[in-house]
N, C-alpha and C positions, 0 to 999 in steps of 0.2 A: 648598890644594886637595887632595894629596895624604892630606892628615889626617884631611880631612873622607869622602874616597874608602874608606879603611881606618873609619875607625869605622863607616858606615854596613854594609860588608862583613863587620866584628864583629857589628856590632847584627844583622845577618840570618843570623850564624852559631849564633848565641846564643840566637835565635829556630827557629830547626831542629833546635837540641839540648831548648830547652823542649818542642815540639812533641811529639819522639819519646817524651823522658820523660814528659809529660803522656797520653798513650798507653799507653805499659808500664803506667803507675798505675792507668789505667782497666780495662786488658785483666785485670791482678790483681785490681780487687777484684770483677772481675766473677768470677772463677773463686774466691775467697771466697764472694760469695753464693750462687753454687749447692753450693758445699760444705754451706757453712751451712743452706740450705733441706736439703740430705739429711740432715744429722747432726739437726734441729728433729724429721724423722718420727719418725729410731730410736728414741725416747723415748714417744713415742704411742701405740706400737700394739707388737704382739711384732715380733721380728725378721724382718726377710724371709732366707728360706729352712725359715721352722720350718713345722709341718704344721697344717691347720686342721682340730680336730677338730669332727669329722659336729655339726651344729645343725638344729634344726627352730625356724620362726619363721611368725608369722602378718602377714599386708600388711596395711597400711591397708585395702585393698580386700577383704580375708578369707582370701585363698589364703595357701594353706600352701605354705613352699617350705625345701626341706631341701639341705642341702651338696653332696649329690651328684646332686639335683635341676638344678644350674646351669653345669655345665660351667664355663670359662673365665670368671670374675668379675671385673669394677672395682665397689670396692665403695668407696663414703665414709662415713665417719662424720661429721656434725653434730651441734649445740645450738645450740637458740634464745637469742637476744642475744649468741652469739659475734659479733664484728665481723670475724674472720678467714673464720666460717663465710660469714656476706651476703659477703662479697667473693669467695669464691672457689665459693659456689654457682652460679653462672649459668656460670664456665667447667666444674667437672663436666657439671653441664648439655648445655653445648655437646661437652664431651668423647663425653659419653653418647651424645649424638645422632649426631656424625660418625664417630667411630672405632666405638664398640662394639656400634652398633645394624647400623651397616653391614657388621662383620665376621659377625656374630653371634655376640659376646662379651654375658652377661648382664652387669646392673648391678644393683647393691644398695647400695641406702642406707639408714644408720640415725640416725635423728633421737632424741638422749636428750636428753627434757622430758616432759613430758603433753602429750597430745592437745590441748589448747587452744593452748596455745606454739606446738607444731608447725606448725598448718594452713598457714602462708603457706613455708614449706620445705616441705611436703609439697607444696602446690600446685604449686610450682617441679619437684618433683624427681618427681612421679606419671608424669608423659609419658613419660620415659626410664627408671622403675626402677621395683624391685620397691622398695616403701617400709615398713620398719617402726619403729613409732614405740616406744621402751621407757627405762625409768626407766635411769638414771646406772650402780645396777647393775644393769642388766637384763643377760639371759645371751648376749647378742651383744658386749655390753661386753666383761661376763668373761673371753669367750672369745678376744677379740683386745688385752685385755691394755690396753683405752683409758684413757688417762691426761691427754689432751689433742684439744682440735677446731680446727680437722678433719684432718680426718688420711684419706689413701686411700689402697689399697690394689689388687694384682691378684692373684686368685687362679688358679692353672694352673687346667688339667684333673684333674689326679692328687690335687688338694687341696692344694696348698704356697703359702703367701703370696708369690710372687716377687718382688716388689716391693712397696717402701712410698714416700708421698713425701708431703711436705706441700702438695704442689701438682698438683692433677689432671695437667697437662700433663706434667709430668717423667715419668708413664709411661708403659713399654714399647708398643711396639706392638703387639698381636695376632699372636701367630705363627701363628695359623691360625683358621677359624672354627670359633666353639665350639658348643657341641652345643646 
């Protein structure tokens, strides 16, 4: 009986040590994939901290809207049949709607395909953003350096990318409402 009393107090010791380590493993690879989701942006778009030079662009809707037109920017880039872009459209979306509409932070989105591709990402994305639609090189591309979708961005007030992330939600909060 004694033997049987010690193994079972093994087996539950043995079982607490899985536990914890089964834990550490987890806790790590989570602090891997948000690494990882930040290092995926750096490569997308220019670096955050660099400065966004002055652009003039025209919306689906017709309005012209220039750099310094928009104060405090979240801005996404999309393409049509990206799989990455459908999945994480509806959270900019929602992004759009909660934080930046609320602070008032502008949004901009650029969708690179042709106007036909687009329609169902514009539909999605017209509610919450200024929406322009332009070719792979169009000069919104160029100018933020895109290399990959989707990819989003916030732009200060002053005009500097302060952030980039592959993932709407990993940005910053609004430090104040923008103009």
């Amino acid at each position: 009986m004694p033997f049987l009393v010690a193994a079972v107090a093994l087996i539950a010791v043995l079982c607490l040590l899985n536990l914890l380590l089964t834990f550490g493993v987890i806790r790590k690879l989570r602090a891997q994939a948000q690494e990882k989701d930040a290092k995926v942006a750096e490569g997308l778009i220019i670096p955050a901290g660099s400065p966004v030079p002055a652009f003039d662009a025209v919306t689906t809707t017709g309005e012209r809207i220039a750099r310094d037109d928009l104060g405090e920017t979240m801005l996404g880039f999309f393409s049509p049949g990206c799989r990455a872009c459908e999945e994480r459209l509806p959270l900019f979306v929602e992004q759009a709607r909660t934080t930046a509409r609320a602070t008032g932070r502008s949004v901009l989105a650029v969708v690179h395909g042709t106007e036909e591709e687009a329609v169902p990402q514009v539909a999605a994305l017209s509610e919450v953003a200024h929406v322009v639609v332009e070719s792979e090189d169009g000069p919104l591309g160029q100018i933020f350096d895109i290399t990959g979708y989707p990819v989003f961005g916030l732009i200060t007030s002053d005009g500097t990318l302060a952030a980039t992330a592959f993932d709407p939600g990993r940005l910053p909060a609004p430090s104040k409402a923008g103009v």
